[in-house]
VOTOR-339989 format. One record per residue: x, y, z of N, C-alpha, C in turn; residue in three letters. Coordinates in steps of 0.02 Angstrom, whole numbers, plus 32768, in hexadecimal, padded with zeros to 4 digits. Example, Ala and Ser with C-alpha at 12.3 -4.5 7.8 and 13.67 -1.06 7.14 Angstrom:
<pts>
82947EE4818682677F1F818682947F5B8186ALA82827F90816282AC7FCB816582858002818ASER
</pts>
This chain:
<pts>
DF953241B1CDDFB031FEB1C6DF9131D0B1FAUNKDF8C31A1B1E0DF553169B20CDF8F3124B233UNKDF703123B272DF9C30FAB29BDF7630A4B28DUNKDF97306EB2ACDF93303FB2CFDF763041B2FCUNKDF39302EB319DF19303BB351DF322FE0B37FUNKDF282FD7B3BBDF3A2F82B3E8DEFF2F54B3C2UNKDEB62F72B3CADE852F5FB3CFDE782F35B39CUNKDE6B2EF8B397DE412EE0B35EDDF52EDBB36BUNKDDCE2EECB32FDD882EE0B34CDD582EC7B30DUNKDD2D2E85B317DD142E77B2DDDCE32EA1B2B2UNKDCC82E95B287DCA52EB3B25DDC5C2EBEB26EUNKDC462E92B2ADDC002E8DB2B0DBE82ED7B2B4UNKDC112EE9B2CFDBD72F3AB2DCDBEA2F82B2AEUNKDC002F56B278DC2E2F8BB239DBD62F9EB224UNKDBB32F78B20ADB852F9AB1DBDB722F63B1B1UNKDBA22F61B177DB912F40B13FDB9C2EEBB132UNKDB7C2EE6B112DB682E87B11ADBA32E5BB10CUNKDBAB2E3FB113DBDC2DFEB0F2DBA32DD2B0C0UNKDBA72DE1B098DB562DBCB05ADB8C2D94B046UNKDBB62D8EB034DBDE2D67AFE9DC202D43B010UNKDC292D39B05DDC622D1EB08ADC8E2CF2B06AUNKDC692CBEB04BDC9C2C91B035DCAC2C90AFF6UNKDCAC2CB7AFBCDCB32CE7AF83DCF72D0DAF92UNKDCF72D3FAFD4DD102D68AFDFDD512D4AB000UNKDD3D2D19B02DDD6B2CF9B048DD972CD9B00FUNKDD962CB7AFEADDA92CA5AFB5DDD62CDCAF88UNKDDB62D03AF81DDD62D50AF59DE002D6DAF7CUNKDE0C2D6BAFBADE312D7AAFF1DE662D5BB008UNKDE6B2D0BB007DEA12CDCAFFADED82CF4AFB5UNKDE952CF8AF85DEAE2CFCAF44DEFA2D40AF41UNKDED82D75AF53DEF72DC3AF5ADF242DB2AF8EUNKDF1D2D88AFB7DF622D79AFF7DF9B2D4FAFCDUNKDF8B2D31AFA6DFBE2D08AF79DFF02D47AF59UNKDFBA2D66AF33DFD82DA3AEFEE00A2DC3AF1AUNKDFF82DDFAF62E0172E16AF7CE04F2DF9AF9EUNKE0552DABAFAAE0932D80AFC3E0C22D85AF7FUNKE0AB2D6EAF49E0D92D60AF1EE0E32D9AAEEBUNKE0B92DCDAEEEE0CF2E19AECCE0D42E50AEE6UNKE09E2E81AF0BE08E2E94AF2BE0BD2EB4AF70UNKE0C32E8DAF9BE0FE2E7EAFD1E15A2E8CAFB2UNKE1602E5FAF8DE1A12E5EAF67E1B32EAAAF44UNKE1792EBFAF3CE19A2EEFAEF2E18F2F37AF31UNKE16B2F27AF60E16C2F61AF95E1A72F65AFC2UNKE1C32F28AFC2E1EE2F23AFFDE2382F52AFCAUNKE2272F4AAF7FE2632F4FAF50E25F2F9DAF59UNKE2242FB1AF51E2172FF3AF42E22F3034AF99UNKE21C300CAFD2E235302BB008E27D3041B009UNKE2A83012AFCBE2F5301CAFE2E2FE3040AFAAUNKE2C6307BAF7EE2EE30A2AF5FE2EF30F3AF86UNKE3143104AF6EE3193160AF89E2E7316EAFB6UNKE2FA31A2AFF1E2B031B7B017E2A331DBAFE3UNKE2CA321AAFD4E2A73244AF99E27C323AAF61UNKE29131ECAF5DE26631CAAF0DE22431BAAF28UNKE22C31A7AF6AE1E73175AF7CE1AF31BDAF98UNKE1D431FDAFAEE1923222AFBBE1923242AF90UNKE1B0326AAF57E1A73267AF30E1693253AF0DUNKE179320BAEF5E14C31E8AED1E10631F8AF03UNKE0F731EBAF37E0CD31F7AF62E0A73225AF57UNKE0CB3259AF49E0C132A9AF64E08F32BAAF10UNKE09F3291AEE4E09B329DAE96E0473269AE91UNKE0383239AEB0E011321FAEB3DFDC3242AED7UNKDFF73255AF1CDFAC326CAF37DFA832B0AF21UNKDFBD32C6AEF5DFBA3315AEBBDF7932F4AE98UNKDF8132B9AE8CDF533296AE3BDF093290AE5DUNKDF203285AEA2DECE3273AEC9DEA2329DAECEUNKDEC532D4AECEDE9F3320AEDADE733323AEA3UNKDE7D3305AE61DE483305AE2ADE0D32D2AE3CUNKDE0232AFAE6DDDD83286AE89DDBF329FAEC5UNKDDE232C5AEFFDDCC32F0AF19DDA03326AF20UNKDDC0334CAEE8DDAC3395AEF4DD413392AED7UNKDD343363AEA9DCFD3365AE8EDCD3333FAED0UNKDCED3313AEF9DCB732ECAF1FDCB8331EAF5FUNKDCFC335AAF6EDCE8337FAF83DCB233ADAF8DUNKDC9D33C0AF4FDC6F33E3AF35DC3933C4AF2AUNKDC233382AF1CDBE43348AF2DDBD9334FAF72UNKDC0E3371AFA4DC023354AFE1DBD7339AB000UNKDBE233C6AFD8DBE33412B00ADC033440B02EUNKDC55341AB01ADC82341EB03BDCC43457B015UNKDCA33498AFFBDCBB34ACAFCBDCFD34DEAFF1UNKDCFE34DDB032DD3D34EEB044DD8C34CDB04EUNKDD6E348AB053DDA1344FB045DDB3343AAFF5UNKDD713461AFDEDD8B3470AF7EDDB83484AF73UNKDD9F34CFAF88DDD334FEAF79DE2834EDAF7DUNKDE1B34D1AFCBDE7334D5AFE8DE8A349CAFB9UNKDE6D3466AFA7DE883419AF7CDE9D343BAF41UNKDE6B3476AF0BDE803486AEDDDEA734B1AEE2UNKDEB034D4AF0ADEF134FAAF21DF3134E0AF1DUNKDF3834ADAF32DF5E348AAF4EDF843451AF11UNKDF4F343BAEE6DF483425AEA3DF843454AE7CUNKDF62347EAE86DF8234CEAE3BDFC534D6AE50UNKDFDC34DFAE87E02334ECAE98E03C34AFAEA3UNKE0303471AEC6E05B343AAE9AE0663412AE71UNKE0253438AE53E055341DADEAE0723458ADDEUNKE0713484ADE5E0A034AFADC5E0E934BEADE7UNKE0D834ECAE24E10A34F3AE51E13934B4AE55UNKE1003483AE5DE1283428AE90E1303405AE60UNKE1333415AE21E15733EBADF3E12C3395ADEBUNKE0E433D2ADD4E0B03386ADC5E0A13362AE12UNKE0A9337CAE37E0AC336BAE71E0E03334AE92UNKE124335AAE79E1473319AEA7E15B3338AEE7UNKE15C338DAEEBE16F33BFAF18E12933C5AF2FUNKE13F33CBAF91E0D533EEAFABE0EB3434AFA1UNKE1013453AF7FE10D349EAFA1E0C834C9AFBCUNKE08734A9AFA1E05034D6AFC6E05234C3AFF4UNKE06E3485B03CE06D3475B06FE08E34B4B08CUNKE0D234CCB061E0EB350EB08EE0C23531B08DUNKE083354AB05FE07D357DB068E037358DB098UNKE0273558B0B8DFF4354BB0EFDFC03528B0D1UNKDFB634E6B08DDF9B34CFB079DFB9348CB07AUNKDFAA3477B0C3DFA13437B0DEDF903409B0BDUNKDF9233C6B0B7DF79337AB088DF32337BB0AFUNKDEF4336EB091DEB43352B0ADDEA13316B0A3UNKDE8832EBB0C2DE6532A3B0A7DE4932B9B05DUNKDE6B3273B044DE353262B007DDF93256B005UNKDDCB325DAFD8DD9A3250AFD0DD7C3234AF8EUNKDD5D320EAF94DD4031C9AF5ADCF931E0AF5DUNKDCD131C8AF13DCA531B5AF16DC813196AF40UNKDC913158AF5EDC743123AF7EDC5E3155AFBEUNKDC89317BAFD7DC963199B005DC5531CDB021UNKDC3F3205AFD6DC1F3222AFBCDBD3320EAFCDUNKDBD231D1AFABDB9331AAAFA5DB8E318AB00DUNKDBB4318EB027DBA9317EB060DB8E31C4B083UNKDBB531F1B088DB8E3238B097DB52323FB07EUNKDB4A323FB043DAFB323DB029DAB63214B050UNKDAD331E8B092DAB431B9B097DAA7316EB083UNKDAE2314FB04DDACA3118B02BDAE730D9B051UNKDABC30A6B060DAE5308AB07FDB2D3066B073UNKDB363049B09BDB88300CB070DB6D2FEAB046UNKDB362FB3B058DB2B2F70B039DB532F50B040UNKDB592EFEB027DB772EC9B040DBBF2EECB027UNKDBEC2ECCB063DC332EC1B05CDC4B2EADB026UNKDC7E2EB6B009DCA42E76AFB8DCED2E92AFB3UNKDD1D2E6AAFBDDD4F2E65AF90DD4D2E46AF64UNKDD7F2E91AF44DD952E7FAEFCDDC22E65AEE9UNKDDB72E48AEB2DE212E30AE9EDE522E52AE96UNKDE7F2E5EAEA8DEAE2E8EAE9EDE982EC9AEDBUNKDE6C2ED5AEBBDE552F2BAEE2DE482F1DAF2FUNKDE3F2EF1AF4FDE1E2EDEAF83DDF22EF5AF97UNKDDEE2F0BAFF7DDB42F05B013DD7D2F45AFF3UNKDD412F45AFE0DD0E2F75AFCEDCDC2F68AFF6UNKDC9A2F88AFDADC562F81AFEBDC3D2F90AFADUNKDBF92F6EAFA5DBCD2F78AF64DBC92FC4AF5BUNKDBB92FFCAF91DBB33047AF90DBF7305DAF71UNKDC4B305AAF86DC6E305DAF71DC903053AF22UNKDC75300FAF2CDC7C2FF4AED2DC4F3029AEA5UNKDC19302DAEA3DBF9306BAE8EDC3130A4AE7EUNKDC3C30B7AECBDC5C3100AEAADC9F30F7AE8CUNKDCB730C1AE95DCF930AEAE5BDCEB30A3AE16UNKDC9A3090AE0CDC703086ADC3DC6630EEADBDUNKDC6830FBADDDDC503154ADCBDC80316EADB2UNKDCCF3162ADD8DD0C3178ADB5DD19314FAD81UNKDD173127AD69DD0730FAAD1DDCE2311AACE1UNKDCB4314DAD06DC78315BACD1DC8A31AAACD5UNKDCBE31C8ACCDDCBE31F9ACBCDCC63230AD12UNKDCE2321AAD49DCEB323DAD8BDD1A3233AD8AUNKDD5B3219AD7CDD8D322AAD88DDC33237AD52UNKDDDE328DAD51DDF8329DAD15DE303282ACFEUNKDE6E3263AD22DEA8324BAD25DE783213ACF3UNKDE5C31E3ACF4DE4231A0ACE6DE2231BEAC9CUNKDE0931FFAC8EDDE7321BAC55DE1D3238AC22UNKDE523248AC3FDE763251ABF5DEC23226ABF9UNKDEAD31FCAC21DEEA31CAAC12DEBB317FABEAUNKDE9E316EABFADE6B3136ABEEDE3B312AABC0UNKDE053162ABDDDDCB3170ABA4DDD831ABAB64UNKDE0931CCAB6EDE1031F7AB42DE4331F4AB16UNKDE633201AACBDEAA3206AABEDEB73241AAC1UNKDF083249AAFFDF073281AB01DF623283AAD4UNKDF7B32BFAAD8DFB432B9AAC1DFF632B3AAE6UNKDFE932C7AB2DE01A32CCAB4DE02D3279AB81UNKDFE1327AAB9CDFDC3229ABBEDFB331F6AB88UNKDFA531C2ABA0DF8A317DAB8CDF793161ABC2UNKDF5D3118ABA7DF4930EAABE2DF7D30D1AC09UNKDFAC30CAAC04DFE630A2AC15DFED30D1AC56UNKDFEC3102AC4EE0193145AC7FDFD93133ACC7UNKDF94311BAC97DF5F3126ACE2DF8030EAAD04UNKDF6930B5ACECDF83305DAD02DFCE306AAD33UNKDFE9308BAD1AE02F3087AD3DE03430B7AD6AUNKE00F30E9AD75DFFC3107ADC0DFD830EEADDFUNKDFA830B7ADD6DF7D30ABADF2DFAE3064AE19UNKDFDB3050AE02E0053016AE1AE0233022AE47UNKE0563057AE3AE0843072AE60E05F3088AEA0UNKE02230BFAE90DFFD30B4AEC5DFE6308AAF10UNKDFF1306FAEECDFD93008AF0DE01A3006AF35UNKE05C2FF2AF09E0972FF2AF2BE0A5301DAF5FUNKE0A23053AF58E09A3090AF85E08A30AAAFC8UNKE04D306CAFB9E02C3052AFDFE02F3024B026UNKE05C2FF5B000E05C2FD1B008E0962FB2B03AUNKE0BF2FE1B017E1123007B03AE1013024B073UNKE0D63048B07EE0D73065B0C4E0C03047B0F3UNKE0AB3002B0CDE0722FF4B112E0A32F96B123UNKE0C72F8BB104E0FB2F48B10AE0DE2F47B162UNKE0FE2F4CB17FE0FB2F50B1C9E0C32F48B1E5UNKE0802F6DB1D6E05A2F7EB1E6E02B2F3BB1DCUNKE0312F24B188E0142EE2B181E01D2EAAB1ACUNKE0642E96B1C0E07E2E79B1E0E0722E66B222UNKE0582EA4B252E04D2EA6B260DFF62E7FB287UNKDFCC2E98B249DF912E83B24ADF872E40B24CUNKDFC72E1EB224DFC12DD2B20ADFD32DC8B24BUNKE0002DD2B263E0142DB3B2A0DFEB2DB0B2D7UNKDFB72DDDB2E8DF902DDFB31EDF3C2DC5B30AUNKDF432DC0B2CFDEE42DA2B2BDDEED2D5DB2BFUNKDEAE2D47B2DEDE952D0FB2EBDE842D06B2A2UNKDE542D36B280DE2C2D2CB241DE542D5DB214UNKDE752D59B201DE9B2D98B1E1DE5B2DB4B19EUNKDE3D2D86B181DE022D91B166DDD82DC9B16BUNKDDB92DB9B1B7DD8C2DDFB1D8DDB12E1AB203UNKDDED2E22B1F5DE1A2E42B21ADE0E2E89B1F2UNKDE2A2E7DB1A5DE372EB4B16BDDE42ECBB163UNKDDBD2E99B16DDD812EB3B146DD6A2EEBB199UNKDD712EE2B1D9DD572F10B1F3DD822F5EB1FAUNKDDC02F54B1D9DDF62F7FB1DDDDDF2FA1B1B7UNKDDD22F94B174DDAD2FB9B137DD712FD4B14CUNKDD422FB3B161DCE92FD6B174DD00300DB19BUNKDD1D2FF8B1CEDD253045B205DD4F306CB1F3UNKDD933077B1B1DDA43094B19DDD7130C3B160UNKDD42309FB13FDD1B30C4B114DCF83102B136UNKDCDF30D7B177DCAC3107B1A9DCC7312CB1B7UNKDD1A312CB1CDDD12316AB1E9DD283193B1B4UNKDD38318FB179DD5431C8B144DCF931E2B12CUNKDCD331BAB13DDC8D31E3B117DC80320EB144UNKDC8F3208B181DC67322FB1CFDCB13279B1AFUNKDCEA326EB1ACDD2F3292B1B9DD423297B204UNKDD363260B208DD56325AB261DDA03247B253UNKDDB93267B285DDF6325EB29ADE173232B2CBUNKDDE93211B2E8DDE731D3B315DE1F3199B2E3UNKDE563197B325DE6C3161B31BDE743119B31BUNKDE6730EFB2D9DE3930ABB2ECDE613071B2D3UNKDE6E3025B2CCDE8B3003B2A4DE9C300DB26FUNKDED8303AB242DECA3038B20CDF0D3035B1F0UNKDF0F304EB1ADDF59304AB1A9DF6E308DB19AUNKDFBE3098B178DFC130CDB179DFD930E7B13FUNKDFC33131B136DFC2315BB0F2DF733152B0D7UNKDF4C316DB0D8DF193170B0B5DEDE313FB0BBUNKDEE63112B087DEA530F2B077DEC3309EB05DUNKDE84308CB061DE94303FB048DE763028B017UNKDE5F304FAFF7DE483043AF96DE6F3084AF5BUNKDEC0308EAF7EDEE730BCAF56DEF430A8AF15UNKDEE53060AF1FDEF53033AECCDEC53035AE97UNKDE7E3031AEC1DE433045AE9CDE32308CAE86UNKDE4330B0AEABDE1E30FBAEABDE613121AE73UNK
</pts>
């Protein structure tokens, strides 16, 4: 689990460009509106249900990631962090009830970072390329957007037989609405944390976008260094 670090620090020495600033800036206003008037509200609603409901739900989501995981594991070379994800996979859908139970956490099968495409393609060597937020989805990189175009095209299975496929048991609806809740989820844990940020950036702008670069970096390296970030995971849970 990832802390709050004091430090703010700009982007200059992140890496990747600012090409499209006032685009982004713009798209960034835009997504600060959203998350004031939807976003925020429906998280703040969602914190005051059950603890049980909210990890739960949690616990059932990052089950789903492991199908995005476990393959970029194996892109990566990383086939012992396979293993334990699909391990870990098999007993909480079954055992954990689709994963709303960790019970492989009892059984010494710990949670690991996720892993993305975008992520993948950074190990490989590729660079970021220019910075861009998205609408809705927010902060990315051109390298990133890519590997969210890879799980689109057939890399991510949750997205293949709810979406691209008819299946009998799910549909599209079931992906869209994990992928929301997701967001909320999200979004819920980190109330404070945002708040935070707003309150102490000069540029709140340039604030998120260097929070994101050095959060990407260090999930491609798997450092454990604690840096500005927020907490629970990742900050494209809505996208991925």
């Amino acid at each position: 689990m990832l802390q709050l670090s004091v430090v703010f620090q700009t982007s200059a020495d992140e890496g990747a460009k600012d090409c499209f600033e006032k685009i982004n800036r713009a798209t960034f206003a835009f997504n600060m509106g959203l998350d004031k008037a939807i976003f925020k509200p429906v998280s703040k609603g969602y914190r005051k249900l059950p603890s049980p409901i909210r990890t739960g739900t949690s616990n059932a989501l990052n089950n789903l990631s492991n199908l995005i995981t476990v393959p970029n594991n194996i892109l990566q070379g990383d086939f012992s962090s396979a293993l334990h994800n699909t391990t870990r996979f098999l007993i909480n859908s079954t055992l954990g009830i689709v994963g709303i139970f960790d019970p492989a956490n009892s059984f010494g099968l710990e949670r690991k970072e996720k892993e993305d495409f975008g992520q993948t393609l950074g190990v490989m060597g590729v660079g970021e390329g220019c910075y861009i937020v998205l609408p809705v989805l927010g902060p990315s990189t051109i390298r990133d957007t890519v590997g969210s175009m890879i799980s689109f095209s057939g890399g991510d299975a949750w997205y293949n037989i709810t979406v691209k496929n008819d299946t009998q048991y799910v549909n599209e609806s079931d992906y869209y609405f994990s992928k929301g809740v997701s967001g909320v989820d999200f979004r819920a844990k980190n109330l404070e944390a945002f708040e935070s940020v707003e309150r102490n950036s000069v540029d709140l702008y340039a604030t998120i976008r260097s929070i994101y670069l050095q959060d990407r970096k260090r999930k491609i390296k798997n450092s454990k260094e604690i840096i500005e970030t927020m907490d629970d995971s990742d900050w494209d849970s809505i996208e991925k």
